[in-house]
C-alpha positions in Angstrom: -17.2 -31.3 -117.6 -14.0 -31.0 -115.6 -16.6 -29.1 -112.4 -18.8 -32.2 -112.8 -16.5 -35.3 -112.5 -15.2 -33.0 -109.5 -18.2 -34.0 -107.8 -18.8 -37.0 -109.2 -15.5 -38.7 -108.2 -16.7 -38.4 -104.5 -19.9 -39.3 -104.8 -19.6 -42.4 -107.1 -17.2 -43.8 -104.3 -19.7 -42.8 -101.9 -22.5 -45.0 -104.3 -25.0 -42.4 -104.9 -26.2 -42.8 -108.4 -25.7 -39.4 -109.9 -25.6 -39.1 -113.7 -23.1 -37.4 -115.6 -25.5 -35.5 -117.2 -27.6 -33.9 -114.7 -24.0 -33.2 -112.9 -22.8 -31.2 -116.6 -26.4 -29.5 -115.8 -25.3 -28.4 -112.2 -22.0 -27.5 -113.0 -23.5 -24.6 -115.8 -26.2 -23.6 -112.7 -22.9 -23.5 -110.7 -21.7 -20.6 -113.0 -25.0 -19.2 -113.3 -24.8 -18.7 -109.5 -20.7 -17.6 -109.2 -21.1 -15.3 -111.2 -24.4 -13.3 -110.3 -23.2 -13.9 -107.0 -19.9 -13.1 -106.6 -18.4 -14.9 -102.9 -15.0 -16.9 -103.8 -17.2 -19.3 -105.5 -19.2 -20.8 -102.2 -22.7 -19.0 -103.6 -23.0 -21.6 -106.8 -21.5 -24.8 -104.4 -24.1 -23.9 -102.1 -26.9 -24.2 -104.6 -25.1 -27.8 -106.3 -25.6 -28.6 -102.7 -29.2 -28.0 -102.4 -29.8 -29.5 -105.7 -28.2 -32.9 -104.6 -29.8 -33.3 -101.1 -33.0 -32.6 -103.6 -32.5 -35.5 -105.8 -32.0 -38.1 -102.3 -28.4 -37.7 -101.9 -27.0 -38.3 -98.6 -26.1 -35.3 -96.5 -22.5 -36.9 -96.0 -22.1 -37.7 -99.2 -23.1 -34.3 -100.5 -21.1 -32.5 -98.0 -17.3 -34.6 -98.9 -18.3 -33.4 -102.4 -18.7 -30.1 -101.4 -15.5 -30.3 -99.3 -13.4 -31.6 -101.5 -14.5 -29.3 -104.4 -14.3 -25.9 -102.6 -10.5 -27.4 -101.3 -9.0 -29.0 -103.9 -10.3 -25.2 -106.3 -7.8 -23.3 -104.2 -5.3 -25.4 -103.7 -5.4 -25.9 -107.5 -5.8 -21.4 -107.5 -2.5 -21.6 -105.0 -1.0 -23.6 -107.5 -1.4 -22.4 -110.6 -0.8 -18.6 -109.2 2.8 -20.1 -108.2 3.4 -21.3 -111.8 1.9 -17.8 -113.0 4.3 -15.3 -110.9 7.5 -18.3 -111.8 6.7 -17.7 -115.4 6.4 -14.0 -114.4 9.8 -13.8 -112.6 11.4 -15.9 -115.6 9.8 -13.2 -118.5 11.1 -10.4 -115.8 7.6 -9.3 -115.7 6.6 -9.6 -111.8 6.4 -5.9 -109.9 6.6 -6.1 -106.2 3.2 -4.9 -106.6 2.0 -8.3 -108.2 4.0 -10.2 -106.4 3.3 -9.5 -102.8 -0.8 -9.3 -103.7 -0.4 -13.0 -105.4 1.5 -14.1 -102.2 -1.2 -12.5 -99.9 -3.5 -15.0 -101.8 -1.9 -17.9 -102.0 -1.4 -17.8 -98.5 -5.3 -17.3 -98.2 -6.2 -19.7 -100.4 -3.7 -22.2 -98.9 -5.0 -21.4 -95.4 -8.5 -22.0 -96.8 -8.2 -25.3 -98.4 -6.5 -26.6 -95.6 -9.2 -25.2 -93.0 -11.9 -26.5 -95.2 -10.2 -30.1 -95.5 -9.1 -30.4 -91.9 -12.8 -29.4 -90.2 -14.7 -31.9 -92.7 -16.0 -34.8 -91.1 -14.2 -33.7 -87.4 -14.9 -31.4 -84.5 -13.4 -28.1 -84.1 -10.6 -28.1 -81.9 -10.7 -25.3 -78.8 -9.2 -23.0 -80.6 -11.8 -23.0 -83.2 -14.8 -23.1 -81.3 -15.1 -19.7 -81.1 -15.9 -19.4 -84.7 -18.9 -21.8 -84.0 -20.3 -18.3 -82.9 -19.8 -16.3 -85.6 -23.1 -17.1 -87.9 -22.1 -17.8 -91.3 -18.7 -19.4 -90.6 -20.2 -21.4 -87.7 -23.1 -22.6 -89.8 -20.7 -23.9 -92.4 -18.5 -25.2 -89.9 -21.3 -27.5 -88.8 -22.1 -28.5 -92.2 -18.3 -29.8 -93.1 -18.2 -31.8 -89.8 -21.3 -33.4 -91.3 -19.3 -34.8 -94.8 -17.8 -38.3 -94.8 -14.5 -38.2 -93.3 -13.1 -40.9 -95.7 -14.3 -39.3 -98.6 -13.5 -35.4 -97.2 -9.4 -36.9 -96.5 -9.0 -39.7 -99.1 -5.5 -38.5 -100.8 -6.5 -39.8 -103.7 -10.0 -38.0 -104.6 -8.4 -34.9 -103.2 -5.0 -35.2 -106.0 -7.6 -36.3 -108.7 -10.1 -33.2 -107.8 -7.5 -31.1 -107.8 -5.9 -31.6 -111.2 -9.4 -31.2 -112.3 -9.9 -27.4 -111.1 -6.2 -26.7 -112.4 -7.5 -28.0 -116.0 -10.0 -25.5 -115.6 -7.7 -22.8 -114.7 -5.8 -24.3 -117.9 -8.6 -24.9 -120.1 -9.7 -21.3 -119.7 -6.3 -19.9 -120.6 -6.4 -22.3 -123.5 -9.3 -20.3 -124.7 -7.8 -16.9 -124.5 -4.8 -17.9 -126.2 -6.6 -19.3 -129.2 -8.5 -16.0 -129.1 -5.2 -14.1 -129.4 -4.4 -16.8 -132.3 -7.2 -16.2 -134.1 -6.7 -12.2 -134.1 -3.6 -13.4 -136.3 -1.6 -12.5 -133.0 1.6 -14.5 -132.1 1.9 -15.3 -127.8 3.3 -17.6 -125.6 0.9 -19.9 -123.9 3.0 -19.3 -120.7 2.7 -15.7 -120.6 -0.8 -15.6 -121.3 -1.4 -18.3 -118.5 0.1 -16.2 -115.9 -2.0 -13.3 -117.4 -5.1 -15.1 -117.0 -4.3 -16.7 -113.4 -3.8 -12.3 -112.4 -6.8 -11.3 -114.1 -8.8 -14.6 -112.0 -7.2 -13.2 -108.8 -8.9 -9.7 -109.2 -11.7 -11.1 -110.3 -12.0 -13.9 -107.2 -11.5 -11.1 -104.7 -13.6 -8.7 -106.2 -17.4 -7.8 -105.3 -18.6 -6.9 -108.7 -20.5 -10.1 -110.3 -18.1 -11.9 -111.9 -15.2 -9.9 -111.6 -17.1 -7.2 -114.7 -14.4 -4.3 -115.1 -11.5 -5.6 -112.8 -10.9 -8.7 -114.7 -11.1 -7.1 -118.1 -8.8 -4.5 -116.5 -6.4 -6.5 -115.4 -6.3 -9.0 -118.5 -5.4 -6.3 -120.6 -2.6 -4.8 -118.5 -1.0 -8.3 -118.0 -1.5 -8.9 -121.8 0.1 -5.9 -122.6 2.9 -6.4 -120.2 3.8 -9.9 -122.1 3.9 -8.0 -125.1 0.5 -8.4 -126.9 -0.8 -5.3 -128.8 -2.9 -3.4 -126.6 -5.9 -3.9 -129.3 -5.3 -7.3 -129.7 -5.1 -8.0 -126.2 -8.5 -6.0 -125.9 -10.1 -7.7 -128.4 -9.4 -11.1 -127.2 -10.1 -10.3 -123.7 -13.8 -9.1 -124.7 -14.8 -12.3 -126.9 -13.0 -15.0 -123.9 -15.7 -13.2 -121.4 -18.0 -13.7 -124.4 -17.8 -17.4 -124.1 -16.8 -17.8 -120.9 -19.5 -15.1 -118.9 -22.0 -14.6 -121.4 -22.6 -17.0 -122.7 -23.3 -19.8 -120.3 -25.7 -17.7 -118.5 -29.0 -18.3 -120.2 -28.6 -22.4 -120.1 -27.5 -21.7 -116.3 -30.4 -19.5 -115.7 -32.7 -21.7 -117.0 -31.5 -25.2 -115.2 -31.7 -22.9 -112.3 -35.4 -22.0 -112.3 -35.8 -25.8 -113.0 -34.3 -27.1 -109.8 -35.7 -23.9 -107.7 -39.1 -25.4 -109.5 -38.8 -28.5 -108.3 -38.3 -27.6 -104.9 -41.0 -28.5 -102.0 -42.3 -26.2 -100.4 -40.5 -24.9 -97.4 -37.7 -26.3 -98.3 -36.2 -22.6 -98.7 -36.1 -22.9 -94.5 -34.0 -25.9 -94.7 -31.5 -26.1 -97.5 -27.5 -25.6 -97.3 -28.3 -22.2 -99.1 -30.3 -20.9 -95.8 -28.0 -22.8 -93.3 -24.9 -20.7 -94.7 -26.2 -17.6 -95.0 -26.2 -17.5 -98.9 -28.7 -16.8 -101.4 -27.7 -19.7 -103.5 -30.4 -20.8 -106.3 -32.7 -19.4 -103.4 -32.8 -15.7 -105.2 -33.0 -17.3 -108.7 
């Protein structure tokens, strides 16, 4: 719900009639897509992309959505890692190890958001031209200079859109905490927030579909290190990817083969998914 009124927030102001439904139903293909197709989340925007300029969406419209989604998630990653490692360095749990990888991202993710923002709906400077060369960041360069400049910058849709990827980032620690609840488990929510936002970060920058090993990995070490049984920890970690992976991927599967079903023909030549190098709802 919170990925869908992301989008929806930008394109009600921009007047396209998109029901809250159908964006619920993207927002599970979404998933689907992330997580077969691991790449910092752009694979399952590209496809929410395509499935918009389907329904008669216009491209600028669709585009600010797609800016201000993939920008406001990290800048809501960048900040919720900064509340993870202050939570960290406050429990007197952070290893310079942790720390300086968290940092590295943060910086990334800042950098990104701020790219991603700045280029939508406006040229590249000189500087930046070069990159118009390179073929999958100069394909998706074109694309954000296509997106409605006073949707793309409007401070408002970008602080709203962002406190909606943090509740997801909340939401999803919610769920492992209740986990750990409901293995009769005592926990601080803090310390298993800041768990969950290190286990997200291996599981962002890894290459395995959605982060399978290193996020389970990582959850349990973090767990552990806040002082959650090593079974319990485990345990909880196992039924959270449950919900969270598992489970979501037949309903995503399924909308997926819809929309890919409803596709003209040649429209596989022409969509977001082909102009950015990525397979998108192309390969489902």
């Amino acid at each position: 719900v919170a990925q869908a009124a992301t989008w929806l927030i930008v394109l009600h102001r921009a007047g396209a009639p998109v029901p809250f439904r159908h964006a619920c139903a993207l927002s599970l293909q979404k998933l689907f897509v992330d997580q077969a197709l691991p790449s910092l989340g752009l694979s399952g925007t590209v496809a929410v992309a395509h499935a918009l300029e389907q329904r008669g969406t216009a491209r600028p419209a669709v585009m600010a959505a797609v800016a201000v989604d993939v920008g406001c998630y990290f800048a809501a990653f960048v900040l919720g890692l900064g509340i993870a490692l202050a939570l960290l360095v406050a429990g007197g749990h952070a290893s310079p190890l942790v720390v300086a990888a968290a940092l590295l991202f943060a910086f990334f993710g800042a950098a990104l958001a701020a790219g991603v923002l700045a280029l939508s709906g406006r040229s590249p400077g000189p500087w930046l031209r070069r990159l118009l060369e390179v073929p999958g960041i100069g394909r998706a360069m074109r694309l954000l200079r296509e997106a409605d400049p006073r949707l793309a910058h409007d401070p408002g849709l970008l602080l709203r859109g962002t406190l909606l990827q943090l509740s997801i980032f909340v939401l999803d620690a919610a769920t492992l905490w209740v986990l750990i609840r409901g293995l009769g488990v005592a926990a601080s929510p803090g310390a298993v927030f800041a768990s969950f936002m290190l286990a997200s970060l291996l599981r962002t920058v890894g290459f395995m579909p959605g982060g399978l090993g290193t996020f389970e990995a990582a959850s349990v070490s973090a767990l552990a290190l806040a002082g959650i049984p090593v079974a319990a920890a485990l345990s909880a970690t196992l039924l959270f990817r449950g919900l969270s992976f598992w489970l979501p991927m037949l309903p995503g599967l399924a909308i997926s083969r819809a929309v890919l079903a409803r596709e003209p023909a040649g429209a596989a030549d022409t969509g977001p998914a082909a102009w950015w190098s990525l397979p998108g709802a192309q390969v489902v």
